[in-house]
C-alpha positions in Angstrom: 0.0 0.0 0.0 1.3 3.4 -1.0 2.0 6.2 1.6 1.5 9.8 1.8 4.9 10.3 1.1 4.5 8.0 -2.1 1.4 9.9 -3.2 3.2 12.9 -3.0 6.5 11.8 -4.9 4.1 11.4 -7.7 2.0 14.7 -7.5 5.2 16.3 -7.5 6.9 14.6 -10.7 4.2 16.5 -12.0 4.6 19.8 -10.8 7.6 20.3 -9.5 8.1 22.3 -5.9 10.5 24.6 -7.4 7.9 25.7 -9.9 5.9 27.0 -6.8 5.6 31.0 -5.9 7.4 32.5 -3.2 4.3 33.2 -1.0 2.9 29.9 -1.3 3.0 26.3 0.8 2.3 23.9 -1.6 3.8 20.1 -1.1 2.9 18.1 1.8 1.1 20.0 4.6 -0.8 18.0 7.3 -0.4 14.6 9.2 1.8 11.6 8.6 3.5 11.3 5.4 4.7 7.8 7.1 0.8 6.6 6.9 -0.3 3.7 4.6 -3.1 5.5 2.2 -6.6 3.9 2.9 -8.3 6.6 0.7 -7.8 9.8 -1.1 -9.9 12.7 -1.6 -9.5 15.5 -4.1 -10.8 19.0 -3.8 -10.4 23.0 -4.7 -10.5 24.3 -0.7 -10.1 22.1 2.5 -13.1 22.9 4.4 -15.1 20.6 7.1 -17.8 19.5 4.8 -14.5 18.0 2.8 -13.2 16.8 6.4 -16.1 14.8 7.1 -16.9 13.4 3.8 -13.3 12.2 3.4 -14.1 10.2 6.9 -16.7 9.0 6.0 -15.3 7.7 2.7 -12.7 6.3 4.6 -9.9 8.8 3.2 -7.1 9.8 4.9 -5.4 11.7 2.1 -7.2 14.8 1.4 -5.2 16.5 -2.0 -6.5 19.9 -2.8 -5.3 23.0 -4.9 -4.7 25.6 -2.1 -3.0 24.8 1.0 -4.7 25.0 4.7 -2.1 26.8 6.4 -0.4 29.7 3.9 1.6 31.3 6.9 2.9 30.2 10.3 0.3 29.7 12.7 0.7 30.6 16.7 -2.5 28.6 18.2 -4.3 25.3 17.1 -7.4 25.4 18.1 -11.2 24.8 17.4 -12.7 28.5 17.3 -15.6 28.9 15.5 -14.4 31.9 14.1 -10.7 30.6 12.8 -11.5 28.6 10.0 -8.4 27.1 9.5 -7.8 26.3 12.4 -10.6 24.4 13.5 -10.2 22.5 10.3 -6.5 21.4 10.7 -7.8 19.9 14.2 -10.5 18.0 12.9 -7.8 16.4 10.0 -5.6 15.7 13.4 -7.9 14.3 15.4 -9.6 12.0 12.3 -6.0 10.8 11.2 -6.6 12.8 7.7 -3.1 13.9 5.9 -3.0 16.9 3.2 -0.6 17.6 0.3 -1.5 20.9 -1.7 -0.7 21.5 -5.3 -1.0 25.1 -5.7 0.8 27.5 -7.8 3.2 24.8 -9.3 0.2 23.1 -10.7 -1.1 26.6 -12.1 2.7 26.9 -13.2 3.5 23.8 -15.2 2.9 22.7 -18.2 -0.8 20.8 -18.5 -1.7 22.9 -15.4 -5.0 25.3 -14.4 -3.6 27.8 -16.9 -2.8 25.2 -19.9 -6.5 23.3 -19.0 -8.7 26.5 -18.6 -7.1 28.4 -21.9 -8.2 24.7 -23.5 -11.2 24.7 -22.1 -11.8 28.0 -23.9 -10.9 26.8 -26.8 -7.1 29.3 -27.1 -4.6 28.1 -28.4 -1.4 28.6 -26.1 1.3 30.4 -27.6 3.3 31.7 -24.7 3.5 31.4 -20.9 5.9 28.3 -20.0 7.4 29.1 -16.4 4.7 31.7 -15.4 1.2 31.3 -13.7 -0.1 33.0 -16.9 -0.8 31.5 -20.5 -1.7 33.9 -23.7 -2.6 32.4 -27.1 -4.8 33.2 -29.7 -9.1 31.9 -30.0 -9.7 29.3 -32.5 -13.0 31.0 -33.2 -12.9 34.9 -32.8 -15.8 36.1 -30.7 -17.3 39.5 -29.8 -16.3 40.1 -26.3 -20.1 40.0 -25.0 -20.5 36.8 -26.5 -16.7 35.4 -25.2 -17.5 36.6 -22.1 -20.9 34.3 -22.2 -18.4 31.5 -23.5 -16.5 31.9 -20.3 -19.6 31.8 -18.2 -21.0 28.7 -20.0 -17.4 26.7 -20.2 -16.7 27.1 -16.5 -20.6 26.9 -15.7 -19.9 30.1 -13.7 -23.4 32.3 -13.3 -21.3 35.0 -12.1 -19.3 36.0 -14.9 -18.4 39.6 -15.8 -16.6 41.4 -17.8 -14.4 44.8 -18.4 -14.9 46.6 -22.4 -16.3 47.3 -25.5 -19.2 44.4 -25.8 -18.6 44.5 -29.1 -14.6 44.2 -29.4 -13.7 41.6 -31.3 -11.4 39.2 -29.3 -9.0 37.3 -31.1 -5.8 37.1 -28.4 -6.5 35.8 -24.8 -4.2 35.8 -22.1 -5.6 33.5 -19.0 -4.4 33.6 -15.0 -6.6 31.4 -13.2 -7.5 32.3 -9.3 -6.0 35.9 -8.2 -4.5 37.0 -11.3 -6.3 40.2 -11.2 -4.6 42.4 -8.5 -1.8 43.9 -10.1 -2.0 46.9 -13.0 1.4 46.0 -13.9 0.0 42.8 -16.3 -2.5 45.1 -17.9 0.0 47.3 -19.2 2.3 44.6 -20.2 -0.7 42.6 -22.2 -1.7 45.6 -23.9 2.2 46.0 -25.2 1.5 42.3 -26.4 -1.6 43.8 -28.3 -3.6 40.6 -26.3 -7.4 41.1 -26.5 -8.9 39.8 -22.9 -7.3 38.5 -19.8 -9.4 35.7 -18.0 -8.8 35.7 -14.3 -10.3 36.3 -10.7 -10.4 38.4 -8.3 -9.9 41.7 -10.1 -9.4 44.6 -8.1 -11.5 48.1 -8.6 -8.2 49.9 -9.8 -7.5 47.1 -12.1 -10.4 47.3 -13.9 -10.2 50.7 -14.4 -6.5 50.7 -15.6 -8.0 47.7 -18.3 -10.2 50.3 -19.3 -8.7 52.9 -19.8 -5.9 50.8 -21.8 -8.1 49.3 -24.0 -7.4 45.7 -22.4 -10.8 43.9 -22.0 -11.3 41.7 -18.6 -13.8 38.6 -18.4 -13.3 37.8 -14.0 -14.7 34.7 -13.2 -14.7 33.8 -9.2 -11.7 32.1 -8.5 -13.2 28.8 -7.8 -14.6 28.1 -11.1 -11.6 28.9 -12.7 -9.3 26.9 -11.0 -12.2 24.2 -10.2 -10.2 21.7 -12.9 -7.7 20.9 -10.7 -9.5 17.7 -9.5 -9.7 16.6 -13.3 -5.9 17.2 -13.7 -4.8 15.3 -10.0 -6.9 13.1 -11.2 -5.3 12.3 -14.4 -2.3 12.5 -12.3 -3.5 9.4 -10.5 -5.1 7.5 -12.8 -1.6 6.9 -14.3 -0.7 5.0 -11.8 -4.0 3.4 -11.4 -4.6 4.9 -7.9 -8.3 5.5 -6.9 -9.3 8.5 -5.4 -12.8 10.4 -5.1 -13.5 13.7 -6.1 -15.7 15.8 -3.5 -19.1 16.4 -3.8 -19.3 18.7 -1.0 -17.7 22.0 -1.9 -18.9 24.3 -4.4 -18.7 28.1 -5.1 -18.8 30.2 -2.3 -20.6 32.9 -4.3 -24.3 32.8 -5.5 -26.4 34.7 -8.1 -27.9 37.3 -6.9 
């Protein structure tokens, strides 16, 4: 029987460590990287509903995209207002272990970037080494109607978007999760002449900068766009022939109004 350690080894032939970014804890996280794997459990976000239905599916390997603890932590304890915290108890006290695959898997090649720019139907002409991939759209849309695409491609009701409804997009650039907090890449895709950048979380500033630069946004919520990470760990896995379940529990924080 394989351990956590083992399961790990192999996540990581895939996406290397190295490839991670500075701020982030991706690897092995949580538990006993010693312990025989009875069960493995793949998700987006750790939370207790994950917890318990790894338990109760007898899993003791929970692999999800972003990691539990980011920073150091000075108390472990069940507070009902400290998520994390409460949650790495309960994984402690059930026996549960936890790798993350985080930015290395948004990094490397076949990751969140390749699979959502796919998905979308671009084809990837730059990007290798960065959490960012730009490429041009098979099928040129209007950016209402790309914007829609989006929506329907990462079934994300929340979808919205930054421009001209009617400019044509041909170039995409696409930084799944928080790719949308820094000015600095809307400058530097509108000296690439790119279309529309795809990402989350875009700040108020941001949006105005795309604006004003003629670079169109389409923000998703940062779970649907990096929701495919189960499909690629999953892949991952199925190389070696290694079952796993993928959660049925978490979903989108963020509802229509």
């Amino acid at each position: 029987m394989r351990t956590v350690k083992d399961i790990e080894k192999i996540l990581l032939e895939f996406a290397p460590l190295e490839l991670q970014m500075s701020f982030d804890n991706s690897g092995f996280c949580i538990g006993d990287e010693d312990a025989a794997v009875t069960g493995i459990m793949l998700c987006e976000d750790v939370t207790h509903e994950v917890v318990r239905e790894a338990a109760e599916k007898d899993c003791n390997l929970i692999i999800s995209h972003h990691p539990v603890i980011f920073c150091g932590i000075k108390t472990l304890c069940s507070a009902k207002d400290r998520m994390r915290y409460a949650v790495v108890s309960e994984m402690i006290k059930r026996g549960i272990s936890q790798i993350s695959m985080h930015t290395n898997v948004d990094i490397c090649e076949g990751g969140t970037n390749d699979t959502v720019a796919k998905m979308l139907g671009v084809e990837v002409k730059s990007g290798d080494g960065e959490a960012l991939r730009t490429g041009v759209l098979k099928n040129p849309l209007r950016l209402k109607d790309f914007a829609a695409h989006v929506s329907e491609t990462l079934g994300d009701e929340t979808v919205r978007y930054v421009g001209d409804p009617e400019k044509l997009i041909r170039t995409v650039a696409v930084s799944t999760g928080a790719g949308g907090r820094e000015s600095e890449l809307i400058y530097r895709l509108q000296d690439e002449g790119t279309d529309v950048l795809v990402t989350a979380e875009v700040k108020h500033n941001v949006a105005l900068e795309a604006r004003y630069a003629g670079v169109a946004i389409v923000e998703t919520t940062h779970y649907s766009s990096e929701r495919c990470i189960v499909d690629i760990i999953g892949a991952v896995l199925d190389k070696y022939k290694i079952n796993y379940h993928k959660s049925e529990t978490e979903g989108n924080p963020y509802r229509r109004a």
